[in-house]
C-alpha positions in Angstrom: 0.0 0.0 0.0 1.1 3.4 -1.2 0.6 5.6 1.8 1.0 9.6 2.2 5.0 9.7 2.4 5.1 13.6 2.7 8.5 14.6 0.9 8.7 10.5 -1.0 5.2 11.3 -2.7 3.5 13.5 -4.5 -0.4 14.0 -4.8 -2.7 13.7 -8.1 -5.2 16.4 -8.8 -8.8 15.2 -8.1 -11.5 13.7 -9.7 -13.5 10.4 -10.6 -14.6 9.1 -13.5 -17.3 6.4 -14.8 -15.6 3.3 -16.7 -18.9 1.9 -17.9 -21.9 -0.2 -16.5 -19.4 -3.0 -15.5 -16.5 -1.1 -13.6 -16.4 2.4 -11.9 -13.0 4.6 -11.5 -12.7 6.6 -8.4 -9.6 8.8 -8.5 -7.7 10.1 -5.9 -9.2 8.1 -2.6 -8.0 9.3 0.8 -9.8 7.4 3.2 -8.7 4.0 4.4 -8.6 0.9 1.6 -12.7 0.3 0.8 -13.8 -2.4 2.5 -14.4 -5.5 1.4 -17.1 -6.8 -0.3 -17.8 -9.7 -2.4 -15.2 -12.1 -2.9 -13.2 -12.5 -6.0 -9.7 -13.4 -7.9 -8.1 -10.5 -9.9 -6.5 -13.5 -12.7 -4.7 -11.0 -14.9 -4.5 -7.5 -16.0 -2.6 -5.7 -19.4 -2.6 -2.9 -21.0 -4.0 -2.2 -24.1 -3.1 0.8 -25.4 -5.2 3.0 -22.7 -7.6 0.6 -21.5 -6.3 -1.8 -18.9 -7.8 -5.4 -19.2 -8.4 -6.6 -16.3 -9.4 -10.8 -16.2 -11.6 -11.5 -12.7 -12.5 -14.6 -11.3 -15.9 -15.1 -9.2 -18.9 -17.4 -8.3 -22.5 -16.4 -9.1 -23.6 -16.4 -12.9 -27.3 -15.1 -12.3 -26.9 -11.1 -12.5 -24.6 -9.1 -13.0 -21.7 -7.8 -11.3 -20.2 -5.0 -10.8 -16.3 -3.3 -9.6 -15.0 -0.3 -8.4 -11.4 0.5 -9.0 -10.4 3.3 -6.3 -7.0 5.0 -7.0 -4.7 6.5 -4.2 -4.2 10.2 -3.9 -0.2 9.8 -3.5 2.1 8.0 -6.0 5.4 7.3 -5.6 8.4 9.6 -6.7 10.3 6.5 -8.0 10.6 6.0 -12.0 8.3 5.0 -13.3 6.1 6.3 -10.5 3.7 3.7 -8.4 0.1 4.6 -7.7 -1.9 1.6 -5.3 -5.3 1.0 -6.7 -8.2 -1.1 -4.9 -11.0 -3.3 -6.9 -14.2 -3.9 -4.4 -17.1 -6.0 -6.0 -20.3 -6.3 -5.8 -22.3 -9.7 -6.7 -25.9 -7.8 -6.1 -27.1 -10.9 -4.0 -26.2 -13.0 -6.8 -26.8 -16.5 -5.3 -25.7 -19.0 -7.9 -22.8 -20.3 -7.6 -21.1 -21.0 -10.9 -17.5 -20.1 -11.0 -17.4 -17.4 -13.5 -13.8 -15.9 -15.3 -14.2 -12.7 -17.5 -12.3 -9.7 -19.2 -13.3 -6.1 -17.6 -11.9 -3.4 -20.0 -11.3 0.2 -17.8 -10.5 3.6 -19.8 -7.9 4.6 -17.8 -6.9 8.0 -20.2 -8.2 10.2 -17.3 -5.3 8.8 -15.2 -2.8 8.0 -17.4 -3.2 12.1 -18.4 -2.6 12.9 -14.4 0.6 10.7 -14.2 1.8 11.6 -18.4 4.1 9.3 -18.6 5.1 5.7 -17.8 3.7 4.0 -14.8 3.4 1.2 -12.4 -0.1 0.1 -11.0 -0.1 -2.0 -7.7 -3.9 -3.4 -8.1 -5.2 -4.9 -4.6 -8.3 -7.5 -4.3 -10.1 -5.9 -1.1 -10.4 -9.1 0.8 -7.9 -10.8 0.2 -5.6 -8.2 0.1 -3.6 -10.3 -2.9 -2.0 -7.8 -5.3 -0.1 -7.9 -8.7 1.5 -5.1 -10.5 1.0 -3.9 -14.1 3.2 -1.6 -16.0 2.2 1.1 -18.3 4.6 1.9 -20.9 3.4 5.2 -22.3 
């Protein structure tokens, strides 16, 4: 977790963005990580060109889910510079129980403007706390 550093960090403008009827952006959170919600396995995620691809791994299969991706205020001063990022999600009650592995695209132009330039990601599972990184390359 990418925490306010003072001198080591530097803070992105604000703002929020929607990504779509499947995921929602939130820029620039201050509060503590969101909470957990549903459960779920963050598989994979790549860049393609500006949209990161995120793979996500979860049991239901009756309604649809949804994800918010929440974005720390402070990135690192390191090159490229490292922003923490949190995906919650929410199964809407969604009771079935098939195991269920898909591709969410996120528009992430609005951020990579903010940072303009190469990147690293650190994206965090709420709930399990599991993380992997993902470069972006510019």
């Amino acid at each position: 977790m990418v925490a306010s550093l003072g001198c080591d960090s530097e803070r992105l403008d604000d703002g929020a963005a929607e990504a779509g009827e499947k995921i929602t952006l939130v820029l620039n959170w201050d509060d503590p990580a969101p909470q957990p919600t549903d459960p779920f396995i963050i598989n994979s995620a790549v860049f393609t060109g500006d949209v990161l691809m995120i793979s996500v791994s979860y049991s239901g299969g009756c309604k649809e889910h949804s994800f918010i991706m929440y974005t720390s205020s402070y990135i690192t001063l390191s090159f490229p510079p490292r922003v923490s990022a949190w995906m919650v999600h929410d199964g809407h009650l969604d009771g079935c129980v098939a195991f269920v592995t898909e591709t969410i695209p996120l528009d992430l132009d609005i951020l990579i403007q903010d940072l303009s330039g190469p990147f690293n990601i650190e994206l965090i599972a709420t709930g399990t706390g599991e993380a992997i990184h993902v470069a972006y390359s510019g």
